[in-house]
GUBA-449742 format. One record per residue: x, y, z of N, C-alpha, C in turn; residue number from 1. Coordinates in Angstrom, 2 decimals, padded with zeros to 5 digits. Each point is the difference from the previous one (the first is absolute). Layout:
n.east, n.north, n.up, ca.east, ca.north, ca.up, c.east, c.north, c.up, i
X, Y, Z, X, Y, Z, X, Y, Z, NUM
...
REM end
This chain:
n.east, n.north, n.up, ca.east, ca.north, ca.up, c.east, c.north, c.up, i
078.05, 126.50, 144.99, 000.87, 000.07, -001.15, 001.15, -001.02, 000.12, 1
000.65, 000.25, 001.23, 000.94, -001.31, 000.21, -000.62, -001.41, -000.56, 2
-000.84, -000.33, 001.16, -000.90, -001.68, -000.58, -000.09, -000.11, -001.43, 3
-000.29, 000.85, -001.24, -000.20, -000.01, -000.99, 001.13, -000.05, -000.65, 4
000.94, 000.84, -000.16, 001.64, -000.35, -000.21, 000.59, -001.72, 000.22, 5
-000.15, 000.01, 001.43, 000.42, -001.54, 000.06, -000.79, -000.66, -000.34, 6
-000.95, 000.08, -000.47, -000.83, -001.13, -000.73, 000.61, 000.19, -001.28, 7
-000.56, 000.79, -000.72, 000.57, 000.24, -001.21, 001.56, -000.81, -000.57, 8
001.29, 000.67, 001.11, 001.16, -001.06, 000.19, -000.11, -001.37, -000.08, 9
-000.93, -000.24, 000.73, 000.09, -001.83, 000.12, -001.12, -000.60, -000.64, 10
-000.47, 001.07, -001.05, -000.75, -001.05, -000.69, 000.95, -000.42, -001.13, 11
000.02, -001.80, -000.32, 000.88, -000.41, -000.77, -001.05, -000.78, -001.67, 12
-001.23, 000.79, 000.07, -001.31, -000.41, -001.39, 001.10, 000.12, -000.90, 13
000.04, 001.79, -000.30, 001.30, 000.25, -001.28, 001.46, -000.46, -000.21, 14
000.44, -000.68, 000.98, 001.10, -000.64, -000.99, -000.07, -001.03, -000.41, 15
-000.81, -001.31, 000.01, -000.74, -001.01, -000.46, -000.10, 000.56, -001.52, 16
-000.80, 000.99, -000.47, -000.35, 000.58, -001.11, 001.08, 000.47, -000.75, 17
001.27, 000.24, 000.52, 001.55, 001.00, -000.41, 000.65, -001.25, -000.12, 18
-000.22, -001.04, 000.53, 000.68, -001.31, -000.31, -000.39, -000.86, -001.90, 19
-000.87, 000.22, 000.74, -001.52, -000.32, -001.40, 000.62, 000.57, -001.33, 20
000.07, 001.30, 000.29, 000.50, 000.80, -001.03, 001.09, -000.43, -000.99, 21
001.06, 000.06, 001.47, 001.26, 000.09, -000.43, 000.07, -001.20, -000.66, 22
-000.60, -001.18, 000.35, 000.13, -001.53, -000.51, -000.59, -000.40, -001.44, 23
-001.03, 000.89, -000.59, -000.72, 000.20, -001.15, 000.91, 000.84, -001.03, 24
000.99, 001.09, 000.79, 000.63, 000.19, -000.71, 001.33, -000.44, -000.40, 25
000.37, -000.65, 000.60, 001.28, -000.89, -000.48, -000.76, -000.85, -000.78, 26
-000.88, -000.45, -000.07, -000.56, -001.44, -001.34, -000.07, 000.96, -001.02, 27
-000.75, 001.18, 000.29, -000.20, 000.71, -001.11, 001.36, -000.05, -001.12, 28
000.66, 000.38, 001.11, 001.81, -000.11, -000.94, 000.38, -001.12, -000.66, 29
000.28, -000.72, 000.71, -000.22, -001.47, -000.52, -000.65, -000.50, -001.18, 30
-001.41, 000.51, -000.08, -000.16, -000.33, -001.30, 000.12, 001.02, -001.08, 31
000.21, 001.40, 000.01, 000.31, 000.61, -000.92, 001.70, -000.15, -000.59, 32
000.26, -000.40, 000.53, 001.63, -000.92, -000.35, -000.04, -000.79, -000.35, 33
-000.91, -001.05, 000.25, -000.38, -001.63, -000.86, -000.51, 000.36, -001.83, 34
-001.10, 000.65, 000.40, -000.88, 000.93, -000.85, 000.66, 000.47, -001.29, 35
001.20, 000.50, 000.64, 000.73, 001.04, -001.15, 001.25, -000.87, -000.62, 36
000.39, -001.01, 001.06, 001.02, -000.98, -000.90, -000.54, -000.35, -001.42, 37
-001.45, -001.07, 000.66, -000.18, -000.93, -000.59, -000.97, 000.73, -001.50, 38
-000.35, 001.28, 000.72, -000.10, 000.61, -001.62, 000.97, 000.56, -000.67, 39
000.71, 000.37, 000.10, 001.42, 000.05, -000.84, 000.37, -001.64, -000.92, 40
-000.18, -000.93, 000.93, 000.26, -001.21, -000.83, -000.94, -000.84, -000.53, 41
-001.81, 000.77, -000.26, -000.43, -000.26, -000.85, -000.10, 000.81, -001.00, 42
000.57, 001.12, 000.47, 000.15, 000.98, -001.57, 000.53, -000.54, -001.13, 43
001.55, 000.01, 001.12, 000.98, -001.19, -001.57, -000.46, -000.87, -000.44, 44
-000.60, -001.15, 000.88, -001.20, -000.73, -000.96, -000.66, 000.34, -001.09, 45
-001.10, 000.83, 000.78, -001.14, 000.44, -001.29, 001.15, 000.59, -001.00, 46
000.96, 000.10, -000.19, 000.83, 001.22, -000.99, 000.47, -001.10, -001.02, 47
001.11, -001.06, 000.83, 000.25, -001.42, -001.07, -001.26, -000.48, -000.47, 48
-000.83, -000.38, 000.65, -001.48, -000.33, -000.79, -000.32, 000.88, -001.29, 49
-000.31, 001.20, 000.55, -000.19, 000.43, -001.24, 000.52, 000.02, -001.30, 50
001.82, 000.22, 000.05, 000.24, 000.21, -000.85, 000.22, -001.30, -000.42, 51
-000.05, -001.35, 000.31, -000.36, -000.89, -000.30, -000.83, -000.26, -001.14, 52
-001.13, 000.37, 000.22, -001.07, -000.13, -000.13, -000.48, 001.10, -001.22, 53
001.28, 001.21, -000.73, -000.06, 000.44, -000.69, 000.32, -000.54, -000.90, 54
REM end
């Protein structure tokens, strides 16, 4: 049971993967903030267009 414990401890597979994660999720952020600007400022667009265009 010991040997298996300290293995378990020093295996370092899963934080490679918790790194992974964490790094996918900061872009994730990143672009849902890009995402949400830059549609806000094609709204107002499409909105002057339209009524333009009325």
């Amino acid at each position: 049971m010991r040997r298996l414990l300290a293995g378990f401890w020093a295996d370092q597979s899963g934080a490679t993967a918790i790194e992974y994660a964490i790094i996918g999720c900061g872009i994730s952020i990143v672009i849902v903030a890009a995402v949400n600007g830059m549609g806000t400022k094609l709204s107002g667009t499409f909105s002057t267009v339209s009524t333009s265009l009325k």
